[in-house]
C-alpha positions in Angstrom: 0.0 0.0 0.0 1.1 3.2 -1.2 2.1 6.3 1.5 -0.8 8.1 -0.3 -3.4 5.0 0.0 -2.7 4.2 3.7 -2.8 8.3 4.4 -6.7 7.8 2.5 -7.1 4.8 4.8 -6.1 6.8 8.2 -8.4 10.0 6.6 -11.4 7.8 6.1 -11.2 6.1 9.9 -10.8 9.7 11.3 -13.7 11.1 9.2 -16.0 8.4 11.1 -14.6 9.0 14.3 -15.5 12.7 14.3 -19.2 11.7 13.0 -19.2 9.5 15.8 -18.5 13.0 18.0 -21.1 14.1 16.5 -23.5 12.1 17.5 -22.7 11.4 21.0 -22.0 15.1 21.5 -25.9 15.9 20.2 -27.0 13.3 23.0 -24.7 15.0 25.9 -26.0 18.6 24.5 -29.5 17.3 25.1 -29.1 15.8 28.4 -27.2 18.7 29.8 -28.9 21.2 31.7 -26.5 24.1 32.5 -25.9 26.7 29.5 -22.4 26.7 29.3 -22.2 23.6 29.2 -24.8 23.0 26.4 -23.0 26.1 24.7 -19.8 24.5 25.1 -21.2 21.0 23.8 -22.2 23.2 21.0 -19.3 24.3 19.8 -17.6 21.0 20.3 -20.2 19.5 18.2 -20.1 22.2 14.9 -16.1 21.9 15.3 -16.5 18.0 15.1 -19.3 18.0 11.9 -16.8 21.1 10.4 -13.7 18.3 10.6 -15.5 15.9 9.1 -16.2 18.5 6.3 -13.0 19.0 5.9 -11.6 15.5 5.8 -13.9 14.7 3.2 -12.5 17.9 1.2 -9.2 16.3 2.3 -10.2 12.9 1.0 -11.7 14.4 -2.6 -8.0 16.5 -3.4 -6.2 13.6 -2.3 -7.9 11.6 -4.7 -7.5 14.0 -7.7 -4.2 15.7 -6.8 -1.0 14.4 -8.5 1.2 12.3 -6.2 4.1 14.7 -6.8 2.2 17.7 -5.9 1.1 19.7 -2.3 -2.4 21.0 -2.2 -0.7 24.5 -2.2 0.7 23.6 -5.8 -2.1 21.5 -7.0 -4.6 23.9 -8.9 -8.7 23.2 -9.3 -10.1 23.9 -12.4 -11.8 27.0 -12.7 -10.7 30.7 -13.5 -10.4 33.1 -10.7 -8.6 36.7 -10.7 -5.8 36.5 -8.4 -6.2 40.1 -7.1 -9.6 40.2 -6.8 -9.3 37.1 -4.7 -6.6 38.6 -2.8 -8.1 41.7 -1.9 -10.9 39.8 -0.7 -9.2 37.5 1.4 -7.3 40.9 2.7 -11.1 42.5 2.9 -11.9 39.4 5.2 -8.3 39.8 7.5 -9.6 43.3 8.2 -13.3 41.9 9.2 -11.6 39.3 11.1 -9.2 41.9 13.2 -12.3 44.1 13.8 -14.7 41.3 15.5 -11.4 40.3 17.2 -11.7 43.9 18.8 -15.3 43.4 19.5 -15.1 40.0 21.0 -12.6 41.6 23.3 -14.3 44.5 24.4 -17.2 42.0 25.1 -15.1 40.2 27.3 -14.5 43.3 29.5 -17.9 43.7 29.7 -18.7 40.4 31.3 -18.2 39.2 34.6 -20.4 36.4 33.7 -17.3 33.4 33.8 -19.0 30.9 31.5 -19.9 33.6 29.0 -16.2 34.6 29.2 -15.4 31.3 28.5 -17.6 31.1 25.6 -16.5 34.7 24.7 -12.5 33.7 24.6 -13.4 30.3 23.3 -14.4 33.0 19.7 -11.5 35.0 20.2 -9.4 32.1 19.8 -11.2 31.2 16.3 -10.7 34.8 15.2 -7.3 34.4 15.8 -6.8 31.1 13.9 -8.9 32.6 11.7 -6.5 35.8 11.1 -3.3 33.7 10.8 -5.1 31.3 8.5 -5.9 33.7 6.1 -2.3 35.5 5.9 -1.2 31.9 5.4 -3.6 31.9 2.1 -2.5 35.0 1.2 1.0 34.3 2.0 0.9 31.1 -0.3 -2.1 31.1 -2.4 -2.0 35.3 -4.0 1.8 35.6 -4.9 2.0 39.1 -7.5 4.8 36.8 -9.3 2.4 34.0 -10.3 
């Protein structure tokens, strides 16, 4: 077995294991009786279903990329204007940067310690969500391409 069938093999046992979250996840939310708790259940559960989504993405380029190439190399057919992507994705850092600032004034604004929770639990997305799309921007929108 090939490194890039046994890499499908490991993808396709993690992709049920995360719809497995899934579905004990919905039974804990609806037995759970605090709202934190339920919230944080929640967000456990969406983060589960959004791996899976992503997996499967994962499973579909592996299965039509070229073994020689990275999925920041391999290209999907269809025609898209490098700068007007770009200054989207930039459009969509500054969004991120500005709810970032919200998120963290509505922290100060709490002294509610589950909401907090739930409050720095976003911040932390918005984060990931910053440096991920520098990271496409970085990789993806090159001027020399």
């Amino acid at each position: 077995m090939s490194n890039r069938e046994n890499l499908m093999k490991l993808v396709k046992t993690h992709i049920k294991i995360e719809e497995e979250q899934v579905k004990q996840l919905t039974e804990l939310e609806r037995t759970t009786g605090y709202a934190a708790a339920k919230l944080l259940l929640l967000e456990m559960k969406l983060d589960s279903q959004k791996h899976a989504g992503i997996l499967t993405s994962i499973l579909d380029m592996l299965k039509g990329a070229p073994a020689n190439q990275s999925l920041w190399e391999y290209r999907l057919e269809s025609y898209v204007d490098p700068m007007v992507a770009r200054r989207s994705v930039e459009n969509h850092i500054k969004m991120e940067s500005d709810v970032l600032a919200h998120v963290q004034e509505e922290i100060k604004q709490t002294k509610d310690e589950g909401l907090k929770l739930l409050l720095q639990h976003i911040a932390e997305d918005e984060k990931k969500h910053h440096k991920i799309l520098e990271t496409i921007v970085r990789n993806t929108y090159r001027i020399s391409k």
